[in-house]
DSSP file (Angstrom, degrees, kcal/mol; ACC not computed):
  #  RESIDUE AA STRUCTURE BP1 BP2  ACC     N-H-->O    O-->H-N    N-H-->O    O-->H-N    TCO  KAPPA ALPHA  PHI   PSI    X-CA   Y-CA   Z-CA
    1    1 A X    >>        0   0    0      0, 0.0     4,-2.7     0, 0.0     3,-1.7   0.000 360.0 360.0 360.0 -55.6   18.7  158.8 -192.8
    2    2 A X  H 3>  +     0   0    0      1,-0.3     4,-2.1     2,-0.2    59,-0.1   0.789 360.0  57.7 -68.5 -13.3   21.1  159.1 -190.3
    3    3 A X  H 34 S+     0   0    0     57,-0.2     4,-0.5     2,-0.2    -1,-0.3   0.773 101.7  56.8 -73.4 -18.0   18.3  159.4 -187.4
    4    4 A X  H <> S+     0   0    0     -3,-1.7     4,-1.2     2,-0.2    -2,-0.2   0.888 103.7  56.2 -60.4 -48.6   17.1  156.0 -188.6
    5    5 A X  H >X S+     0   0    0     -4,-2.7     4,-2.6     1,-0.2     3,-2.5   0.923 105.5  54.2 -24.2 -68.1   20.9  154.6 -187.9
    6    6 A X  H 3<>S+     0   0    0     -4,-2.1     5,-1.7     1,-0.3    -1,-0.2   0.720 109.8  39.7 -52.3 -44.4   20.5  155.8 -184.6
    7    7 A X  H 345S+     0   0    0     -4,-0.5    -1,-0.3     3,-0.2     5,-0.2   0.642 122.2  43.6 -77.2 -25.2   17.3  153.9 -183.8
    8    8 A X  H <<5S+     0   0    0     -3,-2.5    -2,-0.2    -4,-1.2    -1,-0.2   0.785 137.7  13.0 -91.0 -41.2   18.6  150.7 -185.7
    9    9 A X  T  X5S+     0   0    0     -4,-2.6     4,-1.4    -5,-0.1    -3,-0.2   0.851 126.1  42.8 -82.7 -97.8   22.3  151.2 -183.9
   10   10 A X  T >45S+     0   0    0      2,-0.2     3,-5.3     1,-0.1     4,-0.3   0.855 115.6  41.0 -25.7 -97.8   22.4  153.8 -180.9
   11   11 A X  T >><S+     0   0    0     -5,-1.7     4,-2.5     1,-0.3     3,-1.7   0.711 106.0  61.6 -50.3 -53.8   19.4  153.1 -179.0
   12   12 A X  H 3> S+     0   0    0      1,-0.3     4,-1.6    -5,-0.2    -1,-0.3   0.818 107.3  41.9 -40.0 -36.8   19.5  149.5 -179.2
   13   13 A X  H <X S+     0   0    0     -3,-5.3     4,-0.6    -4,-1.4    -1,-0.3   0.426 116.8  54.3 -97.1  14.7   23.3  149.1 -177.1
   14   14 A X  H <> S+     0   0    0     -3,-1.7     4,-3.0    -4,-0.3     5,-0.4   0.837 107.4  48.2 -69.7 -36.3   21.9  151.8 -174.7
   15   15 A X  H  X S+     0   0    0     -4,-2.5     4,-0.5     1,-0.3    -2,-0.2   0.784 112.1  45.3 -18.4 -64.2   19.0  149.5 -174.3
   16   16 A X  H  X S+     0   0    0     -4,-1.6     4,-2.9    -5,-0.3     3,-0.3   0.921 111.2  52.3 -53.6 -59.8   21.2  146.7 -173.7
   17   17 A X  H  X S+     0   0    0     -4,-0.6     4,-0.7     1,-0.2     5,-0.4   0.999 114.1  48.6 -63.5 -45.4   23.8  148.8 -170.9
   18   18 A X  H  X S+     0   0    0     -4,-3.0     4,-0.9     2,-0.2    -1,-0.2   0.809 105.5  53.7 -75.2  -0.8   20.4  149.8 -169.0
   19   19 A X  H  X S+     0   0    0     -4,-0.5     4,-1.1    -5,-0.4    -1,-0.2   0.878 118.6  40.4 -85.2 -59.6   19.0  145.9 -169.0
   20   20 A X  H  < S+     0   0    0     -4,-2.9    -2,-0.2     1,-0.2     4,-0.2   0.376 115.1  50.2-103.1  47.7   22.7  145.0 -167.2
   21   21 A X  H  X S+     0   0    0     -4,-0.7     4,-1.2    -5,-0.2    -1,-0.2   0.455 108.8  49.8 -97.5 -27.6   22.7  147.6 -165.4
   22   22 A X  H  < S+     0   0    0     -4,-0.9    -2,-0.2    -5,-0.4    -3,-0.1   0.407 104.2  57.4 -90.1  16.7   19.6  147.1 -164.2
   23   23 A X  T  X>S+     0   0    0     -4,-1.1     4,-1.4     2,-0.1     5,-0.5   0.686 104.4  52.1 -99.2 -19.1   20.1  143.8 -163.4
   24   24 A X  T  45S+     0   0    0      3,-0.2     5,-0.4    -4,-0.2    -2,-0.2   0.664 107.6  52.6 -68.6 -12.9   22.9  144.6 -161.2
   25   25 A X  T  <5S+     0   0    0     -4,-1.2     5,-0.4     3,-0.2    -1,-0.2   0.668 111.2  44.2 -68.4 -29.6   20.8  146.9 -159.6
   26   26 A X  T  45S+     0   0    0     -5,-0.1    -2,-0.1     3,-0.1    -3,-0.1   0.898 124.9  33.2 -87.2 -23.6   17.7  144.2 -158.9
   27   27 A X  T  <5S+     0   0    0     -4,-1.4     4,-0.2     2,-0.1    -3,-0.2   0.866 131.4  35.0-104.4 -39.4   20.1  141.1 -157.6
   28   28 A X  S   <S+     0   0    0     -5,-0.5     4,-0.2     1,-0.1    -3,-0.2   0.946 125.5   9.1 -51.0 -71.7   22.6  143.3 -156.1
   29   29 A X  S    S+     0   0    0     -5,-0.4     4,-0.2    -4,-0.2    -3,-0.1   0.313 113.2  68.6-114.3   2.2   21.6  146.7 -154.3
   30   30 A X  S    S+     0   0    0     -5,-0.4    -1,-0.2     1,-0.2     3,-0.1   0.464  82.8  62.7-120.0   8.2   18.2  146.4 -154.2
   31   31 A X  S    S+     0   0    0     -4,-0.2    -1,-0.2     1,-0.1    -2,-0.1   0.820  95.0  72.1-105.8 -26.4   17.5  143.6 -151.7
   32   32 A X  S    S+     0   0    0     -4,-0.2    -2,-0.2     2,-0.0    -1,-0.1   0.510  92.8  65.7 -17.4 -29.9   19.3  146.1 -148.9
   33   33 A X  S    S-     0   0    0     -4,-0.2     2,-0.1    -3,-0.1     3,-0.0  -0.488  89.6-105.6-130.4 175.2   16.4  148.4 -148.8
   34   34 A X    >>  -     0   0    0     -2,-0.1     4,-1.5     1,-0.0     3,-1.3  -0.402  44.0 -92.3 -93.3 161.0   12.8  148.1 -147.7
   35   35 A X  H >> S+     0   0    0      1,-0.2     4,-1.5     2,-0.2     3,-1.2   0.913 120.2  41.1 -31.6 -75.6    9.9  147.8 -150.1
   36   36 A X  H 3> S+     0   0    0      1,-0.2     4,-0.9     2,-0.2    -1,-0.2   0.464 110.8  53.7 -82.5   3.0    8.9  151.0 -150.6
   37   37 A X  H <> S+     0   0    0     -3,-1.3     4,-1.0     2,-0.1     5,-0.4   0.551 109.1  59.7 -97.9 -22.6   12.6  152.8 -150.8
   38   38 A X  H XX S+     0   0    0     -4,-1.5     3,-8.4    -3,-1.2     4,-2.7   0.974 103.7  46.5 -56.0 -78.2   13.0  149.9 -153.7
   39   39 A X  H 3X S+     0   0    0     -4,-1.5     4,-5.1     1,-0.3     5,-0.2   0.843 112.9  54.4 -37.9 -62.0   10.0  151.3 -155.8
   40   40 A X  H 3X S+     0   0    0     -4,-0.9     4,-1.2     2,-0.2    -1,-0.3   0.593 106.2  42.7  16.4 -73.6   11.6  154.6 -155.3
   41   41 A X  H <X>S+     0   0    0     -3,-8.4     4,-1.3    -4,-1.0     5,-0.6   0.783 119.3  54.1-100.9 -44.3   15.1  154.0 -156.6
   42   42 A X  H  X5S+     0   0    0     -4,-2.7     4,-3.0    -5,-0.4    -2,-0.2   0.904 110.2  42.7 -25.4 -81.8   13.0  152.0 -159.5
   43   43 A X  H  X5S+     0   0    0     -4,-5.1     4,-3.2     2,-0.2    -1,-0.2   0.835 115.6  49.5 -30.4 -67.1   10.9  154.8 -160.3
   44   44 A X  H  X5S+     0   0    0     -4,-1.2     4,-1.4     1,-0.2    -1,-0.2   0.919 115.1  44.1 -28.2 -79.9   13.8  157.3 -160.2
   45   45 A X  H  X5S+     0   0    0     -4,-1.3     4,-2.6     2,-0.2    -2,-0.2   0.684 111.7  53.5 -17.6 -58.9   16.0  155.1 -162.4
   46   46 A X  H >XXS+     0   0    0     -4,-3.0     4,-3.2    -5,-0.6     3,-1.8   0.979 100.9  57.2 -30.8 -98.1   13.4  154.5 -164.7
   47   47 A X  H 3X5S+     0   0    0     -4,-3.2     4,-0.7     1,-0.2    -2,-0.2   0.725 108.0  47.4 -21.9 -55.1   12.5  157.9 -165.3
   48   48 A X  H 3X5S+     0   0    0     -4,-1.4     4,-1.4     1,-0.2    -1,-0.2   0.868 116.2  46.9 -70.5 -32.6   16.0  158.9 -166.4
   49   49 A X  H <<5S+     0   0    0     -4,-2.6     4,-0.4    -3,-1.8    -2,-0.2   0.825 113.1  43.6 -79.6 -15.5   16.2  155.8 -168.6
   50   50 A X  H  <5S+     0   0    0     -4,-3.2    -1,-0.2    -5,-0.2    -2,-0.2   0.481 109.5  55.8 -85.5 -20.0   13.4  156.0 -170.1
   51   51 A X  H  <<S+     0   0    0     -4,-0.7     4,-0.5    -5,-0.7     5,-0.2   0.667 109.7  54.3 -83.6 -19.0   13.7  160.1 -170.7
   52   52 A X  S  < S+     0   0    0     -4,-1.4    -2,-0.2     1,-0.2    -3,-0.1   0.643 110.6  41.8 -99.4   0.9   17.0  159.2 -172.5
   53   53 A X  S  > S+     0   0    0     -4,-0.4     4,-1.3     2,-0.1     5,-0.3   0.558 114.2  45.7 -85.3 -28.1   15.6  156.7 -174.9
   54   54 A X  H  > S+     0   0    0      2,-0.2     4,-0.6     1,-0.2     5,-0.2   0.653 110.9  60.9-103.3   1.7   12.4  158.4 -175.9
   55   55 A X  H  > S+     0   0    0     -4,-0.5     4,-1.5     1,-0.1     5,-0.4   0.821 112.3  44.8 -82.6 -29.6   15.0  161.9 -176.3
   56   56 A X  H  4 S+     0   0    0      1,-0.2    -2,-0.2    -5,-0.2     4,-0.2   0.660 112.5  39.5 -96.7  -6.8   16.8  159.9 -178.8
   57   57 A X  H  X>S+     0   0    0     -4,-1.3     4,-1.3     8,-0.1     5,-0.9   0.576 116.3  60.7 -92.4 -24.9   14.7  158.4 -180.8
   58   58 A X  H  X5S+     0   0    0     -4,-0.6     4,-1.1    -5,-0.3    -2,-0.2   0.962 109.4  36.7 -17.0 -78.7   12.9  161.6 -180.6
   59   59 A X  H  <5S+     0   0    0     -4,-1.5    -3,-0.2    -5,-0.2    -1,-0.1   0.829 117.0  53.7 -67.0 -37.6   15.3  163.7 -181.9
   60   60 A X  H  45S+     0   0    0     -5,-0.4   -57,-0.2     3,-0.2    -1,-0.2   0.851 133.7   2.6 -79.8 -30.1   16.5  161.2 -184.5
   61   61 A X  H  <5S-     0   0    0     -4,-1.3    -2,-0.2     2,-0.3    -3,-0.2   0.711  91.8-119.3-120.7 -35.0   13.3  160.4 -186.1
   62   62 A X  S  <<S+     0   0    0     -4,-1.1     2,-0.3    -5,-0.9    -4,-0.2   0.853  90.3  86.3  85.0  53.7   10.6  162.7 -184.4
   63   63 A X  S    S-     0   0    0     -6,-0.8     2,-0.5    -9,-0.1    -1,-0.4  -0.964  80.7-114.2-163.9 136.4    8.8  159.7 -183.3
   64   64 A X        +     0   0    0     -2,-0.3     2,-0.1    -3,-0.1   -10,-0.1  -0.971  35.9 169.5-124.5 140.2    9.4  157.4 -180.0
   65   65 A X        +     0   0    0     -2,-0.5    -8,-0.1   -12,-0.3    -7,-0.1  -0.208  53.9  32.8-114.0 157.4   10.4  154.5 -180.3
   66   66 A X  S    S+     0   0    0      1,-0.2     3,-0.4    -2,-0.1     4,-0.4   0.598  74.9 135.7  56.0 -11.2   11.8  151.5 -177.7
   67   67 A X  S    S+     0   0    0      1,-0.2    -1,-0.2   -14,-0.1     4,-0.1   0.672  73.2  37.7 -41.3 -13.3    9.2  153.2 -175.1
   68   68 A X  S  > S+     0   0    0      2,-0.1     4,-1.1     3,-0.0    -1,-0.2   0.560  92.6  91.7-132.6 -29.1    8.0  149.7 -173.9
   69   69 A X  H >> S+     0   0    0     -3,-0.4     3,-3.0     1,-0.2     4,-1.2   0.954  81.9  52.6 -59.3 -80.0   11.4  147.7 -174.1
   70   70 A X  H 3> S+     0   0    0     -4,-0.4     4,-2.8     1,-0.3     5,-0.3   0.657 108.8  46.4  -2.2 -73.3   12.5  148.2 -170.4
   71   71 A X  H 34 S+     0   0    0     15,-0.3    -1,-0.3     2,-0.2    -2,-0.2   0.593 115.6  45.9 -56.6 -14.9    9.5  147.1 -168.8
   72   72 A X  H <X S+     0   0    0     -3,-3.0     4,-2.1    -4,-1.1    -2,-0.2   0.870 113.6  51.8 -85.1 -50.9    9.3  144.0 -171.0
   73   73 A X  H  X S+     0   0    0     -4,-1.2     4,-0.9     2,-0.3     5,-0.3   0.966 115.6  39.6 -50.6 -99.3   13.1  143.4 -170.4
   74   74 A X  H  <>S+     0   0    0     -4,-2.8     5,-1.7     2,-0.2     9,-0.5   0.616 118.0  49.0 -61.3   0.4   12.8  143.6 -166.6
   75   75 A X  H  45S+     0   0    0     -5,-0.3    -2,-0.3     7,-0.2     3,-0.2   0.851 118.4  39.4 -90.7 -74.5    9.4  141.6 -166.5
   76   76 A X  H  <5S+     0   0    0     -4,-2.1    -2,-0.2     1,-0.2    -3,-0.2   0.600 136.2  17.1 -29.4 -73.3   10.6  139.1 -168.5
   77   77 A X  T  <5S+     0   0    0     -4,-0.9    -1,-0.2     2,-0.1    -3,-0.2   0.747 130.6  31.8 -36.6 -69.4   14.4  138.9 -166.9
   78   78 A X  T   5S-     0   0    0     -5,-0.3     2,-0.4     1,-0.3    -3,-0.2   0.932 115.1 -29.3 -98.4-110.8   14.0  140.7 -163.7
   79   79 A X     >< -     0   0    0     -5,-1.7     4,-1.9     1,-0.1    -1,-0.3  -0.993  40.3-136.1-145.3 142.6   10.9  140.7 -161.6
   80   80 A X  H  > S+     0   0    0     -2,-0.4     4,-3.2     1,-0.2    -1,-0.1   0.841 105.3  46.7 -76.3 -29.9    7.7  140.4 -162.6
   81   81 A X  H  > S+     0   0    0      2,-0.2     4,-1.5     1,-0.2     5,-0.3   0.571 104.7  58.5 -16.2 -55.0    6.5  143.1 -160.4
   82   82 A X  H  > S+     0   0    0     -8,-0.2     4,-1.0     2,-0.2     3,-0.3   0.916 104.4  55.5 -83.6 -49.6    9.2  145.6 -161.2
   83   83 A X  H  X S+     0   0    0     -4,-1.9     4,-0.6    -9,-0.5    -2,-0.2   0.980 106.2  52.8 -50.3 -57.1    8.1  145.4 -164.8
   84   84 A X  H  X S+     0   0    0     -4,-3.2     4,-1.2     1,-0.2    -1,-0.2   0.707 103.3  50.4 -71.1  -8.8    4.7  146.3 -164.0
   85   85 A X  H  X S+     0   0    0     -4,-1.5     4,-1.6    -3,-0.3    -1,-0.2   0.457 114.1  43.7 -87.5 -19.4    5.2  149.0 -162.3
   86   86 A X  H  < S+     0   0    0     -4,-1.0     4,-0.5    -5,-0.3   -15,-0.3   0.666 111.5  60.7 -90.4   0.0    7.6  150.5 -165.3
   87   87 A X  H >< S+     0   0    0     -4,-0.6     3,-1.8     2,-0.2     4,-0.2   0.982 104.5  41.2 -84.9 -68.9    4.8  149.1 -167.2
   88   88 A X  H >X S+     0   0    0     -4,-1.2     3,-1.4     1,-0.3     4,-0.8   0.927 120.9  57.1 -48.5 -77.6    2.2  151.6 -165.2
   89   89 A X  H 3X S+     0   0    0     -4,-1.6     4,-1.4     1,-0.3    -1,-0.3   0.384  83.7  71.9 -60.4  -2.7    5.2  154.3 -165.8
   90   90 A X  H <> S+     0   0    0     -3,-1.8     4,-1.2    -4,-0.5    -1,-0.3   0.773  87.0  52.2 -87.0 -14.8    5.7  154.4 -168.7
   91   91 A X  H <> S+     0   0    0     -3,-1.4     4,-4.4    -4,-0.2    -2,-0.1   0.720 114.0  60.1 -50.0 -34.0    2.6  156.5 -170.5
   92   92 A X  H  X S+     0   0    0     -4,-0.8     4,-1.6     1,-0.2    -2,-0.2   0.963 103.8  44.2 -81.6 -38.2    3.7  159.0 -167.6
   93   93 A X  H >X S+     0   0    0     -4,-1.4     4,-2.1     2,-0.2     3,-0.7   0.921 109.7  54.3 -60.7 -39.8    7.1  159.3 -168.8
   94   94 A X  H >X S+     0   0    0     -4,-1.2     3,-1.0     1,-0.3     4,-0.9   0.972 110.9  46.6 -54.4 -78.3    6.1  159.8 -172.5
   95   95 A X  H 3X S+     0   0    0     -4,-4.4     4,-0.5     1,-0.3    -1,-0.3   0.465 109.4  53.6 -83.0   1.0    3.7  162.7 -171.6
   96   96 A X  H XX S+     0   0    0     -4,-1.6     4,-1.3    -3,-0.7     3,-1.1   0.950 109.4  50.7 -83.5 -33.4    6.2  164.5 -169.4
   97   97 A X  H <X S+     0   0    0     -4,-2.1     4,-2.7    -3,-1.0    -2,-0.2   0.872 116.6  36.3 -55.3 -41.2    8.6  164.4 -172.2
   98   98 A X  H 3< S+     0   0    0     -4,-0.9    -1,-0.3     2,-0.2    -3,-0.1   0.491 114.5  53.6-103.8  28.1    6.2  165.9 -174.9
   99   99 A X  H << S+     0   0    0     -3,-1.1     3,-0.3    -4,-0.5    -1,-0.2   0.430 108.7  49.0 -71.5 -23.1    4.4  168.3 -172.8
  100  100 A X  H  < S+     0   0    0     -4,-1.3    -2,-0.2     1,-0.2    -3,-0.1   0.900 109.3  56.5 -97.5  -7.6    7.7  169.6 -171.8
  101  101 A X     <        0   0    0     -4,-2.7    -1,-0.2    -5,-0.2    -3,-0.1   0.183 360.0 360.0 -55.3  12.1    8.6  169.7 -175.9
  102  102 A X              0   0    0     -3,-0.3    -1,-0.1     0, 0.0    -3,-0.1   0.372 360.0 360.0  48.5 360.0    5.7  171.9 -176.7
């Protein structure tokens, strides 16, 4: 029960701090840098938000969850571009997280 909370509660306002934080990141810091150092700090970024959603809904339900919101978020929101490439990255995030859960 209380891992359902989490998934109904929790995940949703981290969801929300990484959407504006990653909108200060796209209008902000990210027009400084060249194309391919952008994708880069994306990619990075990603990856850690995206490992720390699908560990908590993991762990709370044994199921992930919210795996697709990000990229929807920043295509919608953001740039359409930047979405699709978190779009592309996100299957890859999933399988390093449960290959490296056994």
């Amino acid at each position: 029960m209380l891992g359902y909370l989490t998934v109904v509660g929790i995940i949703p306002l981290v969801v929300a701090t990484f959407v504006f934080g990653n909108y200060t990141l796209y209008e902000r810091t990210l027009p400084h840098y060249q194309w391919w150092q952008r994708y880069v700090i994306i990619a990075i970024i990603f990856f850690v938000q995206e490992y720390t959603i699908i560990t908590l809904s993991y762990n709370a339900t044994g199921a992930v969850y919210f795996h697709y919101v990000i990229p929807l978020l920043a295509y919608n929101l953001h740039m359409t571009y930047y979405g699709d490439f978190m779009a592309i990255l996100t299957p890859v995030v999933i399988n390093t997280y449960l290959i490296s859960q056994g």
